[in-house]
C-alpha positions as CSV (number, residue, x, y, z in Angstrom):
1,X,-103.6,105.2,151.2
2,X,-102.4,108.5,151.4
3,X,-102.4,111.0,148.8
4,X,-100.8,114.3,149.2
5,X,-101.3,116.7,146.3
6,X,-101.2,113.8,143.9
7,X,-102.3,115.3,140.7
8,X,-100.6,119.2,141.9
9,X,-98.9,120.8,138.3
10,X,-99.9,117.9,136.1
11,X,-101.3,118.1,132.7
12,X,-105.0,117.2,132.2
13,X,-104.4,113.4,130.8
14,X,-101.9,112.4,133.8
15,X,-104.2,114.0,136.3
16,X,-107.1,112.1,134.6
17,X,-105.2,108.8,134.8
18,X,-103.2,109.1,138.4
19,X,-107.3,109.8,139.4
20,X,-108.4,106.7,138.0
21,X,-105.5,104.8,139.2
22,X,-106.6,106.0,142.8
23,X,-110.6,105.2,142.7
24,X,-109.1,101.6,141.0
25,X,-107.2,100.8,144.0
26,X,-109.7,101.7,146.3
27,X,-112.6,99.8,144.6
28,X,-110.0,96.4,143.8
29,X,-108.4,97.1,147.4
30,X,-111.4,98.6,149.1
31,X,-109.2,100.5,151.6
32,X,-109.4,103.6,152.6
33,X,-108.2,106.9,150.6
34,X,-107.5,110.1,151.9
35,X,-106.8,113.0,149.5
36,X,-105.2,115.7,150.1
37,X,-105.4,118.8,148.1
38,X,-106.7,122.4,146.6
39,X,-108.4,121.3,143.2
40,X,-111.6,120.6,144.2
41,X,-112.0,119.4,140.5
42,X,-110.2,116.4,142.2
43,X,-112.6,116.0,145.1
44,X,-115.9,116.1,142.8
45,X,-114.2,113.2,140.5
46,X,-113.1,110.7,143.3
47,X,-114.3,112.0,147.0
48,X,-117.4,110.8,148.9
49,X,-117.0,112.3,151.9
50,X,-114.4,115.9,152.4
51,X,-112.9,118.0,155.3
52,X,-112.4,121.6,154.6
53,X,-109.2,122.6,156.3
54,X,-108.4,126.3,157.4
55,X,-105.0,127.4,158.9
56,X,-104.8,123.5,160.1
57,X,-108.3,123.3,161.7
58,X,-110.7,121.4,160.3
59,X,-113.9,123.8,159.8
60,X,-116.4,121.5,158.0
61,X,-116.9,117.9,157.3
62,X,-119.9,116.4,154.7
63,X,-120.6,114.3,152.1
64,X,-119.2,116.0,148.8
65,X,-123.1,116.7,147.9
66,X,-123.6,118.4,151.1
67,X,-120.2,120.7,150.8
68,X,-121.0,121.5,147.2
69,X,-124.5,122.4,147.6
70,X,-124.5,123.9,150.9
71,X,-121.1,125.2,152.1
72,X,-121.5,126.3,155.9
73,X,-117.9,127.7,156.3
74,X,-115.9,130.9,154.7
75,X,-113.2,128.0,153.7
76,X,-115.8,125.6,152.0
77,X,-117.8,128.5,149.8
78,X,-114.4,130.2,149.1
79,X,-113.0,126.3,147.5
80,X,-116.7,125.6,146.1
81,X,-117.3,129.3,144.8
82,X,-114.3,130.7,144.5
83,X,-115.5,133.0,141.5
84,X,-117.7,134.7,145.4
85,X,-121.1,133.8,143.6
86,X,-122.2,131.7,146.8
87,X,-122.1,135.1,148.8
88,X,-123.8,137.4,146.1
89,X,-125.2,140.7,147.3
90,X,-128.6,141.4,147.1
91,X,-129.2,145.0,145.7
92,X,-131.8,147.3,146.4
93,X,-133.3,146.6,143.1
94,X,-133.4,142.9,143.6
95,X,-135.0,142.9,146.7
96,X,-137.3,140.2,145.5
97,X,-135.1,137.6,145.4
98,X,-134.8,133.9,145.8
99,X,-131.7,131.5,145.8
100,X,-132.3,128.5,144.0
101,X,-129.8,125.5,145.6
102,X,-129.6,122.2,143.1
103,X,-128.5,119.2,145.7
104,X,-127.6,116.6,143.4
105,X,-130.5,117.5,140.9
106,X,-131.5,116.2,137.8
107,X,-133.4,119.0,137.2
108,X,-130.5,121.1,136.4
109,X,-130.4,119.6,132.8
110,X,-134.5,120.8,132.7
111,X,-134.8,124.7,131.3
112,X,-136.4,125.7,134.7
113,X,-136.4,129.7,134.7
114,X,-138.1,129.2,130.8
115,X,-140.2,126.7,132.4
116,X,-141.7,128.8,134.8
117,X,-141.9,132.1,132.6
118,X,-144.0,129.3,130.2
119,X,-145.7,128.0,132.8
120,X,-146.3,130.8,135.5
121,X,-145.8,134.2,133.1
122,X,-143.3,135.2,135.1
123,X,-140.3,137.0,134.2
124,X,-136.8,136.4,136.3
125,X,-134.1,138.0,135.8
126,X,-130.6,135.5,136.4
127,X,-128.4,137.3,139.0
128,X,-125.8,134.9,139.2
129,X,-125.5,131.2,138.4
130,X,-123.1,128.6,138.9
131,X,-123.0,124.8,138.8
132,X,-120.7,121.6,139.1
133,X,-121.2,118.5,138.1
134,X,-120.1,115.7,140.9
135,X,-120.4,112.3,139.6
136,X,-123.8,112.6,136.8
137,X,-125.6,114.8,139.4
138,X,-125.8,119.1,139.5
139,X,-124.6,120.8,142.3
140,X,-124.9,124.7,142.5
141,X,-126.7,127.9,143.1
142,X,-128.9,130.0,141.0
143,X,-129.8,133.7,142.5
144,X,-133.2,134.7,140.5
145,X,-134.5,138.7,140.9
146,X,-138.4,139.1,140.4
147,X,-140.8,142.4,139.3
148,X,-142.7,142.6,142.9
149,X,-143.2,140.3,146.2
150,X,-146.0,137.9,144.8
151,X,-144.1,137.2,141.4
152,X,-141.3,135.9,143.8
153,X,-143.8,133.8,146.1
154,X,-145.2,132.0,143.0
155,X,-141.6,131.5,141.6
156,X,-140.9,129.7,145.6
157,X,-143.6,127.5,145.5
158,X,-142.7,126.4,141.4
159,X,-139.2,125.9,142.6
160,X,-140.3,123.8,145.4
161,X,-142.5,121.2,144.1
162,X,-138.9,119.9,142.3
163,X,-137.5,117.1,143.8
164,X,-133.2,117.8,144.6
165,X,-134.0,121.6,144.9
166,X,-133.9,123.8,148.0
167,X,-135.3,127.7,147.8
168,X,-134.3,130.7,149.6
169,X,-135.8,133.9,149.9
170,X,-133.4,136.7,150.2
């Protein structure tokens, strides 16, 4: 089945419906459904797998949990993050910085930055955050600025030990 910018200029309650309608037939049917379109609101409600276009190429291909927490491709972070917060800048004063990545975590319902300031005394300051929901798991980025180097080692190795979450130092 071929869907072509099925739910494009439709209130909330049709598009909520004409989506239903879609995953129905593909669960009842189980065929194959490709969806084409620009609201990736659409994608995290019904898609399992995506292809991220550009000027007719296809740039990246994934699961939705891998595009969503780890776009590879200008095309991907600009449909995933269009707000830019994937590609945030690093300033001189937040040169201690890590990017936290939730893949599908449950621990992005948990209070993590007051969790480690409880639990390691450390103070973070939130650069930028973002998440989406896909199904009931988190997908998303959050960019965390520390006082000095060792305040951002200890936040890496709190961030690691939790299960769904990848860290970056910046």
């Amino acid at each position: 089945l071929l869907c072509d910018e099925a739910t494009s200029a439709l209130d909330p309650k049709t598009t909520a419906s004409i989506l239903d309608l879609i995953q129905e037939i593909n669960r009842r049917l189980k065929i194959t459904v490709i969806v084409i379109t620009h609201q990736m609101s659409v994608v995290e409600k019904i898609c399992s797998r995506v292809a991220i276009l550009e000027e007719g190429t296809v740039v990246e291909t994934g699961s939705v949990e891998q595009i969503f927490s780890r776009p590879r491709s200008r095309a991907a972070k600009n449909l995933v993050f269009p707000e830019g917060g994937n590609t945030v800048a690093v300033t001189p004063a937040q040169k201690n910085s890590i990017r936290v990545v939730f893949n599908g975590a449950v621990a992005a319902n948990r209070p993590l930055v007051a969790d480690l300031a409880i639990e390691k005394g450390i103070r973070a300051n939130i650069a930028y955050a973002s998440t989406k929901s896909v199904g009931d798991r988190a997908f998303g980025s959050l960019f965390l600025s520390f006082d000095d180097e060792a305040q951002k080692k200890t936040a890496v190795e709190f961030f690691t030990k939790i299960t769904d979450i990848t860290v970056e130092e910046l």
